[in-house]
BAVEXDREN-869621 format. One record per residue (C-alpha): x, y, z; residue in three letters; residue number from 1. Coordinates in steps of 0.2 Angstrom, whole numbers, plus 2048, in hexadecimal, padded with zeros to 3 digits. Layout:
BEGIN
x / y / z / type / seq
X / Y / Z / Ala / NUM
...
//
This chain:
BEGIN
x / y / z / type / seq
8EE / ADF / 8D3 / Unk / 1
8ED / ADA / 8E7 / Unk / 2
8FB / AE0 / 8F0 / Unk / 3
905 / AD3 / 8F7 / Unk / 4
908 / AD5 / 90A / Unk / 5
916 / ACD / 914 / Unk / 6
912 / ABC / 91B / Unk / 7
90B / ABF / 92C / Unk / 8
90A / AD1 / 92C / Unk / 9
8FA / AD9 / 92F / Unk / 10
8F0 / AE9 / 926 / Unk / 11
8EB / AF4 / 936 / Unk / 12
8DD / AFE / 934 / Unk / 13
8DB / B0B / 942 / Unk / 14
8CA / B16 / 944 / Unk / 15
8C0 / B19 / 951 / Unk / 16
8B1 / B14 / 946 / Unk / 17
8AD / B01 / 948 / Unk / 18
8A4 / B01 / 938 / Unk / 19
8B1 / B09 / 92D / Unk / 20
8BD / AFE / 933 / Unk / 21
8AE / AF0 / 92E / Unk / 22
8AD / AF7 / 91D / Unk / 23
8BE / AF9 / 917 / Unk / 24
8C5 / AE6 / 921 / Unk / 25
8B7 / ADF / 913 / Unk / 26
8BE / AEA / 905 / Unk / 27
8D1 / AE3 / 909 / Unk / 28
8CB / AD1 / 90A / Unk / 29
8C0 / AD3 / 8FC / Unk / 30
8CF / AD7 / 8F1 / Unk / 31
8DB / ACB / 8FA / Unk / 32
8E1 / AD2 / 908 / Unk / 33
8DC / AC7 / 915 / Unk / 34
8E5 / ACB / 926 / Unk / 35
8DD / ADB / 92C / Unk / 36
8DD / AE1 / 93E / Unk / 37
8D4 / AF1 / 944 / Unk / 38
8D6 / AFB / 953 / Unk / 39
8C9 / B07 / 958 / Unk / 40
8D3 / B10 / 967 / Unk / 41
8E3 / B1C / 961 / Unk / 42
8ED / B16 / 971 / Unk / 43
8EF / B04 / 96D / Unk / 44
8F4 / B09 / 95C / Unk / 45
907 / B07 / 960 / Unk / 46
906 / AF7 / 96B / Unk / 47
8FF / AF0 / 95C / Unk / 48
90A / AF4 / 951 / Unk / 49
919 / AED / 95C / Unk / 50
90E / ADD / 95E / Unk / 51
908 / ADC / 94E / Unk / 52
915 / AE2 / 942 / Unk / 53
90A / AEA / 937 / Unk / 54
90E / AE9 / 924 / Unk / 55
904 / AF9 / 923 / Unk / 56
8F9 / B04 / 92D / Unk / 57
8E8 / B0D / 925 / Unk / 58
8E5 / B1C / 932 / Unk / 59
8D8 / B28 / 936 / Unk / 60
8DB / B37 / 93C / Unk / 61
8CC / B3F / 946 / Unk / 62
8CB / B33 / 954 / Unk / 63
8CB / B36 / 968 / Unk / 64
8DA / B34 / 973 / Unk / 65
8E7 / B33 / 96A / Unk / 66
8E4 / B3D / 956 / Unk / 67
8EA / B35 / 947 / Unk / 68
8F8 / B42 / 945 / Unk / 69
8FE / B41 / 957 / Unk / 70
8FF / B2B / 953 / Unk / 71
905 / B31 / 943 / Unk / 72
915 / B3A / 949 / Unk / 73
917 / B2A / 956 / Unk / 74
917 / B1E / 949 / Unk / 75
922 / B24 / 93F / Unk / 76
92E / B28 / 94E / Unk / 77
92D / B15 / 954 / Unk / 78
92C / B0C / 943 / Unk / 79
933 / B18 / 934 / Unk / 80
932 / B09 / 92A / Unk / 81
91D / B05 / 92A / Unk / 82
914 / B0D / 91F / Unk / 83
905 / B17 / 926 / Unk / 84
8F8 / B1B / 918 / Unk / 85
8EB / B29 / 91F / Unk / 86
8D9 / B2A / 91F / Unk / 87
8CE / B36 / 921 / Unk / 88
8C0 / B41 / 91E / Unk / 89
8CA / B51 / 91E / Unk / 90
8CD / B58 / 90E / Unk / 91
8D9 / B65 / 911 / Unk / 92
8EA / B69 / 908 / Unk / 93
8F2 / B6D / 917 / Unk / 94
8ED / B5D / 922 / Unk / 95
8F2 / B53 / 912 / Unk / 96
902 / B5C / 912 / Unk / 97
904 / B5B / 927 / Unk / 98
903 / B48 / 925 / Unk / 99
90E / B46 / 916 / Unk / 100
91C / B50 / 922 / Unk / 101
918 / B44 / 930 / Unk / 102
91A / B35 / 925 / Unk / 103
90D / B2E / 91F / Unk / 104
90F / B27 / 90F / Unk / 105
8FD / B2B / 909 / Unk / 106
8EF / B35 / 90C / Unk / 107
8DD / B32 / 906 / Unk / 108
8CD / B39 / 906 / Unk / 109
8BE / B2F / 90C / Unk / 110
8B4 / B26 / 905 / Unk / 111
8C1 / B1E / 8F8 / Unk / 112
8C2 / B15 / 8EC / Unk / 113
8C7 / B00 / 8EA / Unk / 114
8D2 / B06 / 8DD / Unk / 115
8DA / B14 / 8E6 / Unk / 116
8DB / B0C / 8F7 / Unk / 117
8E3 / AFD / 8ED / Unk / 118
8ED / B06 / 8E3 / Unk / 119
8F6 / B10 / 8F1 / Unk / 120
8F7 / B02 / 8FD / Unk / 121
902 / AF9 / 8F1 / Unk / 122
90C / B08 / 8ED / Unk / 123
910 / B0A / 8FF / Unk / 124
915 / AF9 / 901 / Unk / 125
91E / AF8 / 8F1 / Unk / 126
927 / B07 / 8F7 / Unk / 127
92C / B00 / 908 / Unk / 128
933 / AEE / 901 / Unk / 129
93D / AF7 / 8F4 / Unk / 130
945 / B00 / 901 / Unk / 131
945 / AF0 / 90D / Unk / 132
94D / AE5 / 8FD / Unk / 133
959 / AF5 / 8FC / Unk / 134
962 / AF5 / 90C / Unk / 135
960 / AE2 / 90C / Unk / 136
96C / AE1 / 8FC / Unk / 137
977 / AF0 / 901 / Unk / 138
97B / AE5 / 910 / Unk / 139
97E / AD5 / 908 / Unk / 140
987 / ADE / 8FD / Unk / 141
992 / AE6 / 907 / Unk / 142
996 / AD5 / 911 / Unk / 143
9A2 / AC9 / 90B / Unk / 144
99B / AB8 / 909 / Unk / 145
98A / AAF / 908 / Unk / 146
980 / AAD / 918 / Unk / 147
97A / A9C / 914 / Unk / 148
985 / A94 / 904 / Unk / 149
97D / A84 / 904 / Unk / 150
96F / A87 / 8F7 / Unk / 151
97E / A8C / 8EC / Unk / 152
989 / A7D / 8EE / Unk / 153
97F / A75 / 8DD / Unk / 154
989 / A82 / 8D4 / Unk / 155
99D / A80 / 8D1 / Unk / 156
9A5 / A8F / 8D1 / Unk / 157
9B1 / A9C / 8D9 / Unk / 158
9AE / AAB / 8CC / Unk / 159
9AD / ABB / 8D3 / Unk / 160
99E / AC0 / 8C6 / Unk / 161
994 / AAF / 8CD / Unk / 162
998 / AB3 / 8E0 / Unk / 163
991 / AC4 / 8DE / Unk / 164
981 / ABC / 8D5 / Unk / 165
97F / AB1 / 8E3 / Unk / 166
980 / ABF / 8F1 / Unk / 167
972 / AC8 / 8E7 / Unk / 168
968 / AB7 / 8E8 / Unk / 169
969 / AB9 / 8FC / Unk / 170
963 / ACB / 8FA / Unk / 171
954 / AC8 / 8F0 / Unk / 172
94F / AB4 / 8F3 / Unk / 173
943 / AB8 / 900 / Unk / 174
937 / AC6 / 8F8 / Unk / 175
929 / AC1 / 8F1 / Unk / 176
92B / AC9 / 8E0 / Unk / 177
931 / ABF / 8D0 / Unk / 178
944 / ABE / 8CA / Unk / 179
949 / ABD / 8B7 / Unk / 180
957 / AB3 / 8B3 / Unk / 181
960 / AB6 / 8A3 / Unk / 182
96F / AAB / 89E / Unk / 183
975 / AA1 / 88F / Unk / 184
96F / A8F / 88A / Unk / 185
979 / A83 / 899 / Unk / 186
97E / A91 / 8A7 / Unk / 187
975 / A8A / 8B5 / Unk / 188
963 / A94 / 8B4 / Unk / 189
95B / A85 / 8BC / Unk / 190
969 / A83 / 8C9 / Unk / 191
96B / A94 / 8CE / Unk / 192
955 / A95 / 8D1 / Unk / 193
955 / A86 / 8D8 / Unk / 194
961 / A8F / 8E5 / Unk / 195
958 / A9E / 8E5 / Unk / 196
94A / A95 / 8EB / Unk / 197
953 / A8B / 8F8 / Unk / 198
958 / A9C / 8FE / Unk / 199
949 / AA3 / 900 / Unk / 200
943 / A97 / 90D / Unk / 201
932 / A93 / 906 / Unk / 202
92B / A83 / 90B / Unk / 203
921 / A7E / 8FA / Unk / 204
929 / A75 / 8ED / Unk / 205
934 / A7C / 8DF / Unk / 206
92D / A7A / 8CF / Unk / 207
934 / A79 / 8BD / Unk / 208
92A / A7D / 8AE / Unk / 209
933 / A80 / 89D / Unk / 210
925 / A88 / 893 / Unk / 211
92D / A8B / 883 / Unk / 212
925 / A84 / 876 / Unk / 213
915 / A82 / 87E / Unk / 214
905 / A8A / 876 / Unk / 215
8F9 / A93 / 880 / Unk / 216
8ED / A86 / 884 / Unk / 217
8FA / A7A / 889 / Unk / 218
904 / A87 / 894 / Unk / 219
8F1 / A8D / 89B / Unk / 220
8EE / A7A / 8A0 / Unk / 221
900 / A76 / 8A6 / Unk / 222
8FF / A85 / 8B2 / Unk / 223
8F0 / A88 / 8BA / Unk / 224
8EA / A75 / 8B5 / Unk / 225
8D7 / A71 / 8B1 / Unk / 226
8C5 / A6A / 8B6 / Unk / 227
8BF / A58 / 8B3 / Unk / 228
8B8 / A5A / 8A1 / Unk / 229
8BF / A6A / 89E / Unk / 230
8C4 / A66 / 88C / Unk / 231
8C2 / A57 / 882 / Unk / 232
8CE / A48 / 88A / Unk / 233
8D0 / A51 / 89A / Unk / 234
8C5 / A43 / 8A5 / Unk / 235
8CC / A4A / 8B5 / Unk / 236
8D2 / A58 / 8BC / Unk / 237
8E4 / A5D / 8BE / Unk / 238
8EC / A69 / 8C9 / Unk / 239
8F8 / A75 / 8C1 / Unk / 240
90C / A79 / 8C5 / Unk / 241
905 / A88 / 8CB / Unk / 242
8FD / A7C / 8D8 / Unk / 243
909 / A72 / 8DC / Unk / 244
913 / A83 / 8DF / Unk / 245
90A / A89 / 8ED / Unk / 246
915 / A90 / 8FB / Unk / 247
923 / A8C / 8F1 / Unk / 248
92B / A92 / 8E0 / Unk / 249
927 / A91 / 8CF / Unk / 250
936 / A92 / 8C2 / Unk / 251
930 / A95 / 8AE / Unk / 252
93D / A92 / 8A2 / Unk / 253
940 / A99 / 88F / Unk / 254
933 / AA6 / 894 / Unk / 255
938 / AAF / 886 / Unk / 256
931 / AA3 / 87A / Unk / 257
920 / AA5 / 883 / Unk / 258
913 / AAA / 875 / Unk / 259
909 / ABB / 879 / Unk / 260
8FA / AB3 / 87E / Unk / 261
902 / AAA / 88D / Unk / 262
90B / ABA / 890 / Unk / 263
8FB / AC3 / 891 / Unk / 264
8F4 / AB4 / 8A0 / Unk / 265
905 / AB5 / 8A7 / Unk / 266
904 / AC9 / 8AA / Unk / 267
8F4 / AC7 / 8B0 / Unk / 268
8F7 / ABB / 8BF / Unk / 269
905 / AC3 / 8C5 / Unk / 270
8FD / AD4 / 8C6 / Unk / 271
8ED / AC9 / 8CE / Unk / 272
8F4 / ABA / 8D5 / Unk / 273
8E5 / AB1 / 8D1 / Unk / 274
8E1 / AA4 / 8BF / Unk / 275
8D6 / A9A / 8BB / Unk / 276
8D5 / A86 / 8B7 / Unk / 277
8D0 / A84 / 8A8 / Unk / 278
8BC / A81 / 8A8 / Unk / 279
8BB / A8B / 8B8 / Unk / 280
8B4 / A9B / 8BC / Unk / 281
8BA / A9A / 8CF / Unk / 282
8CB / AA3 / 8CF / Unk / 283
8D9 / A9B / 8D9 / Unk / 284
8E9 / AA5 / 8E3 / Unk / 285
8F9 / AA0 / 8E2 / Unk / 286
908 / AA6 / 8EE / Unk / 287
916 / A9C / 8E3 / Unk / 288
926 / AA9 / 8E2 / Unk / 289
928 / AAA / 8CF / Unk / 290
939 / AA7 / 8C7 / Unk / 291
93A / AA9 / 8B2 / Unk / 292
949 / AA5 / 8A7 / Unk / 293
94F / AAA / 896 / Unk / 294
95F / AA6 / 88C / Unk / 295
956 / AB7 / 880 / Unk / 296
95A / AC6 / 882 / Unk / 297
947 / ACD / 886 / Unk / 298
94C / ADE / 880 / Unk / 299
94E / ADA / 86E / Unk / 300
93C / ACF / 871 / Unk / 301
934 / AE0 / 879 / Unk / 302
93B / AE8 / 868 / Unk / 303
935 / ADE / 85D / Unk / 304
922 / ADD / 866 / Unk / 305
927 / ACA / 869 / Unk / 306
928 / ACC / 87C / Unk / 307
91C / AD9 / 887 / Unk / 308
923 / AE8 / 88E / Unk / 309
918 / AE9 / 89E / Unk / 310
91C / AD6 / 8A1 / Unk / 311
92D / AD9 / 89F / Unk / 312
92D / AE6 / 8AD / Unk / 313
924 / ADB / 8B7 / Unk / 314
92E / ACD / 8B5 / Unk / 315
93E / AD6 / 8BA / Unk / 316
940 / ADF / 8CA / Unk / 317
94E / AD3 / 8CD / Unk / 318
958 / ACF / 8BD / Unk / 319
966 / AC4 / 8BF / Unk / 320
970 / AC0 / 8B0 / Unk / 321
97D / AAF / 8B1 / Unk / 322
98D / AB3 / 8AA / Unk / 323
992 / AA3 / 89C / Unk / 324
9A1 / A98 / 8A1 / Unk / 325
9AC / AA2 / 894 / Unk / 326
9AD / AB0 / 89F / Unk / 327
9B0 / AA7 / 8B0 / Unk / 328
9BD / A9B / 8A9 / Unk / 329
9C5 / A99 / 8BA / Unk / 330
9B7 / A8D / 8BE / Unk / 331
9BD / A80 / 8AF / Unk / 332
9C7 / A77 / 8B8 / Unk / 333
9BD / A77 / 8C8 / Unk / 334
9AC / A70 / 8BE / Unk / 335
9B6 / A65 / 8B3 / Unk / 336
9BC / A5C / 8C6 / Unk / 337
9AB / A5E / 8CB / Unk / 338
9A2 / A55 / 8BD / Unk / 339
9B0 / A48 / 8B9 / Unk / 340
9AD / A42 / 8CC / Unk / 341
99A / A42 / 8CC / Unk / 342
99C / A39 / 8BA / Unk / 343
9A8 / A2D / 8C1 / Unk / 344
99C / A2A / 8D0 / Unk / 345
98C / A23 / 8C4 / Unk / 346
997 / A1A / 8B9 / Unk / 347
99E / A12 / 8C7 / Unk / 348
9B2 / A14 / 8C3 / Unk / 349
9C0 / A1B / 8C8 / Unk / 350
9C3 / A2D / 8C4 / Unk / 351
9D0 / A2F / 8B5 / Unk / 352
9DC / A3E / 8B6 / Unk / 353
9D9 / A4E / 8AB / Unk / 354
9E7 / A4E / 89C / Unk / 355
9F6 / A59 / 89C / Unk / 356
9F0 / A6A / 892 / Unk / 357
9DD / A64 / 891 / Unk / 358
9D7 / A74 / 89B / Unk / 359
9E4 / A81 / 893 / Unk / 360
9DD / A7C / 882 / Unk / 361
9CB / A7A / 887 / Unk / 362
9CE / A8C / 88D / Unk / 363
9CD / A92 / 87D / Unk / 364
9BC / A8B / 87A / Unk / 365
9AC / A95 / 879 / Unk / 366
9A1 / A87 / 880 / Unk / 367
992 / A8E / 877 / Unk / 368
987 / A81 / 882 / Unk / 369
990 / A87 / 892 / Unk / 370
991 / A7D / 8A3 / Unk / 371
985 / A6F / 89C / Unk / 372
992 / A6E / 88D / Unk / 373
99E / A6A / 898 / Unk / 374
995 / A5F / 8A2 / Unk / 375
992 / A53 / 894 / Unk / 376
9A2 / A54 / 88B / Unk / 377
9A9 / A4F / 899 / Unk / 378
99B / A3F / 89C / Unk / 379
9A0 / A3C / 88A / Unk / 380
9B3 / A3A / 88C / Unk / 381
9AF / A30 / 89B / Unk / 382
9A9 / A22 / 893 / Unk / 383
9B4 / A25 / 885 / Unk / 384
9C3 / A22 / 892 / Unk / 385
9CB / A12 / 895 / Unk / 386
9D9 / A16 / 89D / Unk / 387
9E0 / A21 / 8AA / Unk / 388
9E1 / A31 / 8A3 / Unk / 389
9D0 / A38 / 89C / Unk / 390
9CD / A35 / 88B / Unk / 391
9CE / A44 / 880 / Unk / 392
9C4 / A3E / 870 / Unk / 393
9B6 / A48 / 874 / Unk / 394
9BC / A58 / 879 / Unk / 395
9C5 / A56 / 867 / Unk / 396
9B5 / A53 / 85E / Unk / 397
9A7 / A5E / 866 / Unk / 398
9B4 / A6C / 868 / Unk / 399
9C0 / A6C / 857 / Unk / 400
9CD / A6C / 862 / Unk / 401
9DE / A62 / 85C / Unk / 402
9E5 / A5B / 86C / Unk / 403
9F0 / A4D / 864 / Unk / 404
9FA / A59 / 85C / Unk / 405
A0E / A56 / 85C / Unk / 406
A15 / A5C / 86C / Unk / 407
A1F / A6A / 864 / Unk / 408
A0E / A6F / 85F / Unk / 409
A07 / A6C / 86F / Unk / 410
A18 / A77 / 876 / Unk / 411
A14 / A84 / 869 / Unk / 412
A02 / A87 / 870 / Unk / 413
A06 / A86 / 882 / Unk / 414
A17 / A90 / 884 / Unk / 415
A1D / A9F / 87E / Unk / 416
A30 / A9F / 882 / Unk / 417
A3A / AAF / 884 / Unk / 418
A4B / AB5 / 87E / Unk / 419
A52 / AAF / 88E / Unk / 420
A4D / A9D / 891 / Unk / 421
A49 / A9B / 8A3 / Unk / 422
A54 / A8A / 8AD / Unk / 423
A4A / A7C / 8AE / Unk / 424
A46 / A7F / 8C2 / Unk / 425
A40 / A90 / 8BE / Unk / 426
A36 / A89 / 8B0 / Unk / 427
A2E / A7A / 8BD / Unk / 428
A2B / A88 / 8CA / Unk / 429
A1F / A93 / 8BD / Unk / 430
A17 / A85 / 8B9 / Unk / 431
A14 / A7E / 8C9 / Unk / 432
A10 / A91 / 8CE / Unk / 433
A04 / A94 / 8BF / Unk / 434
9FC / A82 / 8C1 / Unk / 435
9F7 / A88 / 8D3 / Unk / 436
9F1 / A97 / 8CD / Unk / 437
9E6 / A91 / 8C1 / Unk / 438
9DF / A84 / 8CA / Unk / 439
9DA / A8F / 8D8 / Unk / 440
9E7 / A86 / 8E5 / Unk / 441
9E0 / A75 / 8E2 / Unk / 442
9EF / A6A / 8E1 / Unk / 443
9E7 / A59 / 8D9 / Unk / 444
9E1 / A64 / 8CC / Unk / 445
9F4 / A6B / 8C9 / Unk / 446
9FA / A5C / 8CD / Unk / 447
9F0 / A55 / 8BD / Unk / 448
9F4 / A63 / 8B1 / Unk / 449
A06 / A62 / 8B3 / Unk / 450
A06 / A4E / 8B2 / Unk / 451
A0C / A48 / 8C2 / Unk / 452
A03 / A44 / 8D4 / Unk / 453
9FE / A4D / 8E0 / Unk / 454
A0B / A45 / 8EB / Unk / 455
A17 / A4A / 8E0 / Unk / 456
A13 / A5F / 8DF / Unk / 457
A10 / A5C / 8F3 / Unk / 458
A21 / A58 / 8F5 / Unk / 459
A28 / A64 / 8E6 / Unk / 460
A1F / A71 / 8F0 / Unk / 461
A26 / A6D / 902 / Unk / 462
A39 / A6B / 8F9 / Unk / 463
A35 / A7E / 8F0 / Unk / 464
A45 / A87 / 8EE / Unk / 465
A48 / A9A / 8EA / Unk / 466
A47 / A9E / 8D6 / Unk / 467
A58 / A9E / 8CE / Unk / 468
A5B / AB1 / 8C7 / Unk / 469
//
């Protein structure tokens, strides 16, 4: 596996022997590390790291002027945060030992392996992202609000659970590494990566692939695309998604209904970042950012030999898992607003009001098919409705709720009365009060739940008087 190196951000090479520096430049870009710099004088070692910003330095340390444990103890003063690998011909305990304590993050003995070198050059600098992405998402964290909450506006909600999901998103958009999203059928999977992507400032497209259900030739051909001639009735070539994702972000949905076969090619260009189109033998690279989604639980899969372990562990550094509307009912009456407006909108009518008890009773609702179950019962009743008030036939029949029911029955479900019954202006006041409540101060939606206008609880609200005793 390549180590991925922060856009723009050189390896530096520092040894006083141009062809070392010769050799091991070839080696990095042999193995896809491409921006390499060397430096053959020891003082110019920290102007170039303040120029350059270095995402890791490969330092020698018998040089003249300046030794590498002098520039060693420099570094680290000036940027604790690069990571300085050493080295050297000097295979001494001590000298490893010395350098460790000065703070490099690694010490090698020449001449070293491709594997070795590799190896240790991606541990470094998974080492120092961790503790980048770390601080990132202690900060973001620990400040309220989002930094940028227009890539989040898609997604209708004021649930504490979803705000935190969406401060994490801002921690985590802009690394490189994938992101698993786990959530029922109809949470917002596809909304929330769309956001992540919009987040993470990536200038390629955002692509969604749902591979469930595809065997392992088709998934092969729809990702990494094919030759002319490539397969019987492939007269041209086509590029894959994983093309048409470069620079961007590549979302793959129902991942845990991928076969183990296409597990297996998926694991292996994530840990390479290279595949193959099919009837090629010239490997392509892909920088797409990688988002995955389930509606599984991966887990049970690993258990049961159904999913990879390793590609599990790959797949999710950042897991983010999408509460289901049940558990962020707070936000029912803001998304039944929210799609009743945009149904309204393509079906060219005037928006009809919400009945009186609709959202109490569709409260108790699991809505096994979540926001998207919403979404369309509400597009349903819509066109059921031919009057002012939303027709409720639909919610009746996709949800086996009874709400023609007598209104002593409708009472019984909706009040429970104590001993002492409050006057009627107490009893308006808790219901304005718990209307408000509910509906998050928006008054057009209280308004429509206790069946007057918005005029009307306006002016009941100016004209508020003290609660009888």
């Amino acid at each position: 596996m390549s180590p991925t190196i922060p856009a723009g951000k050189p390896i530096l090479v520092v040894d006083d022997e141009e062809q070392v520096i010769i050799d091991l430049t070839a080696k990095l870009r042999a193995n896809g590390l491409l921006n390499v710099s060397g430096c053959r004088d020891s003082r110019e070692v920290v102007g170039l790291a303040r120029s350059l910003e270095p995402a890791l330095i490969l330092l020698d340390l018998r040089m003249p002027y300046l030794s590498g444990e002098e520039l060693l103890g420099e570094l680290h003063a000036l940027f604790p945060q690069l990571p300085v690998i050493v080295l050297t011909a000097t295979d001494e305990v001590q000298s490893a030992v010395g350098c460790m304590q000065a703070g490099a993050v690694d010490y090698m003995v020449k001449p070293v392996e491709d594997t070795r070198l590799l190896s240790g050059i991606r541990r470094a600098l998974d080492i120092r992202r961790l503790e980048r992405d770390y601080r990132h998402l202690k900060e973001k964290l620990l400040s309220p609000g989002l930094a940028n909450p227009e890539p989040f506006a898609p997604i209708v909600t004021r649930n504490r659970a979803m705000q935190g999901v969406f401060q994490y998103v801002e921690s985590v958009a802009g690394t490189a590494e994938p992101i698993l999203l786990i959530g029922e059928t109809g949470v917002g999977k596809n909304l929330l990566a769309r956001a992540i992507h919009e987040t993470s400032g990536r200038s390629g497209e955002f692509i969604e692939v749902n591979v469930g259900g595809l065997d392992d030739t088709f998934f092969a051909d729809t990702l990494f695309g094919h030759r002319k001639g490539a397969f019987t009735g492939a007269p041209e070539a086509r590029e894959g998604m994983i093309q048409r994702a470069a620079g961007g972000t590549l979302l793959l949905d129902e991942i845990g209904d991928l076969s183990l076969v296409s597990q297996t090619k998926l694991l292996d260009l994530l840990d390479t970042g290279k595949y193959y189109p099919l009837g090629s033998d010239l490997p392509r690279r892909t920088d797409a950012r990688f988002i995955v989604a389930t509606n599984r639980e991966l887990e049970r899969l690993m258990q049961s030999e159904k999913f990879r372990t390793d590609l599990y562990f790959r797949l999710s550094t950042y897991s983010i898992r999408i509460p289901p509307l049940r558990d962020r009912m707070e936000d029912l009456p803001l998304l039944m607003e929210h799609f009743l407006a945009a149904a309204a909108e393509r079906m060219h009518r005037e928006k009809p009001a919400v009945p009186l008890g609709l959202l109490e009773l569709l409260g108790k609702y699991e809505f096994p098919g979540n926001v998207r179950e919403l979404d369309n019962l509400v597009r349903d009743a819509l066109a059921r409705t031919t009057t002012s008030t939303l027709s409720v036939a639909a919610f009746r029949e996709k949800t086996g709720k009874d709400l023609a029911r007598q209104p002593s029955e409708l009472a019984a479900s909706l009040l429970a009365f104590p001993q002492r019954l409050p006057t009627l202006r107490q009893a308006t006041e808790m219901m304005i009060a718990e209307a408000l409540r509910r509906a998050g101060g928006n008054q057009s939606i209280a308004a429509g739940w206790l069946g007057i206008s918005h005029q009307a609880l306006s002016k009941r609200l100016r004209n508020r008087q003290p609660t009888e005793e």
